[in-house]
C-alpha positions, 0 to 999 in steps of 0.5 A: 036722985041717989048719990050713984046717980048723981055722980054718973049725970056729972060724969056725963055733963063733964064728957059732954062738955069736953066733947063740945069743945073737941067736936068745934076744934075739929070741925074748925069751928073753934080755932086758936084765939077765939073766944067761947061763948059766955058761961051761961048760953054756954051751960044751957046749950049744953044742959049742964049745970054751971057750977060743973062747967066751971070746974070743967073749964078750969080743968081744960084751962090747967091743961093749957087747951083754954085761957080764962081771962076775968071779965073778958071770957074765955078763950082757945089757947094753944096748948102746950106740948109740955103739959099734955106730955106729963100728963101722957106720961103719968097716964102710961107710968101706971101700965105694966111693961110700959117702955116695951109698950112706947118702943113699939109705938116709938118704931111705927112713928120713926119708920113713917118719920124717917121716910118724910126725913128723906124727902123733906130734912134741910141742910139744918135738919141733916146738921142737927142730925150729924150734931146728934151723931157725933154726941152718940159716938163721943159719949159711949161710957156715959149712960146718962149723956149717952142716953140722951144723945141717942135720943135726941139723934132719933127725936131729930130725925121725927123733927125732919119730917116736918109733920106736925102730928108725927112730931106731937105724938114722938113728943108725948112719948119724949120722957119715956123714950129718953127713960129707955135709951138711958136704960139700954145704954146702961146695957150696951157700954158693957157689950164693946161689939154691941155697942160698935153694932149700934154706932155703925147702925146709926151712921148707916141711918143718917147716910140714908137720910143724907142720900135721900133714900126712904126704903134704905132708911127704913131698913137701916133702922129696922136693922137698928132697931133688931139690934137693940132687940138683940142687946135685950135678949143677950142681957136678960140671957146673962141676968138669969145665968147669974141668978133670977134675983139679978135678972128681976133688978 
């Protein structure tokens, strides 16, 4: 076996073993806790030499999706949102145009989230919300606290929706998302009506919520979201009226 060839059956022992162990989970044949079997039964159910395996579950453990314990086995761990986040984000960082990329995907999961807002947020969810809210408006000439708010007003709207997935998916994206409201933010507090377009945007959002009106949330965000469209357009507008050199920057 030539060196190419070696290096394409370890590829695929790696792909096959992580495919076990996806396969189980989704089917509910593996949950939280449980213990997998033992390395060598585990090797030869799945043809892959143990050293590979080794290095696989190791990998698999780095992630936080299983936990070795020496001279007890090893285990399905819960993972960690934070690690799969880093990893997500470092992944995405190597696509071009990235943050205009995540702000499509940010839109389809907030329009879905913040009709589940309207039908499950509790009087802490709407608190949280309003808390948010106020950070926002309070921090109008800070890009960085302002940034920040505005995304933890929108993250808590996908936390009132209480779906588990919606959640997971908004938070792999969190580091990127909070890269672009500190970016837009830096664009807007230099725009005073733009930016009371925004404030009462988001106030409209969270009335909708309060009033438990999913279609008027919908629109009240899209109409959000236009607006931040709108401050784009404008910005690069003006950063070519200046010069190319400063619309690159």
């Amino acid at each position: 076996m030539n060196l190419q060839s070696a290096s394409e059956g370890q590829q695929s022992g790696s792909v096959r073993i992580v495919a076990w162990f996806k396969e189980r989970l989704v089917r509910g044949e593996l949950r939280i806790g449980d213990r997998v079997l033992p390395e060598r039964e585990l090797a030869q159910e799945l043809s892959v030499g143990r050293p590979l395996l080794r290095e696989v579950l190791k990998s698999l453990a780095m992630l936080g999706l299983l936990d070795i314990r020496p001279g007890s086995g090893t285990f399905i761990a819960r993972a960690d949102i934070r690690l799969l986040t880093d990893f997500f984000t470092f992944c995405m960082s190597q696509e071009q145009d990235v943050l205009e990329d995540v702000m499509q995907a940010r839109i389809a999961i907030e329009c879905q989230a913040i009709r589940l807002a309207c039908e499950r947020a509790n009087e802490s969810d709407l608190a949280r919300i309003g808390q948010w809210l106020g950070a926002l408006i309070e921090t109008l000439d800070d890009p960085e606290a302002g940034g920040r708010a505005d995304f933890m007003f929108h993250q808590s709207i996908v936390a009132a929706s209480h779906s588990r997935s919606l959640t997971t998916l908004y938070g792999a994206l969190s580091e990127l998302l909070q890269q672009s409201h500190v970016e837009r933010r830096r664009l807007t507090y230099q725009h005073r009506k733009v930016v009371g377009d925004l404030i009462a945007a988001h106030r409209q959002v969270f009335l909708s919520i309060v009033a438990k009106k999913p279609d008027e949330a919908d629109q009240r965000l899209r109409e959000h979201f236009a607006i931040g469209d709108e401050l784009r357009r404008r910005s690069l507008i003006e950063a070519y009226r200046k010069g190319p050199e400063t619309a690159q920057h």
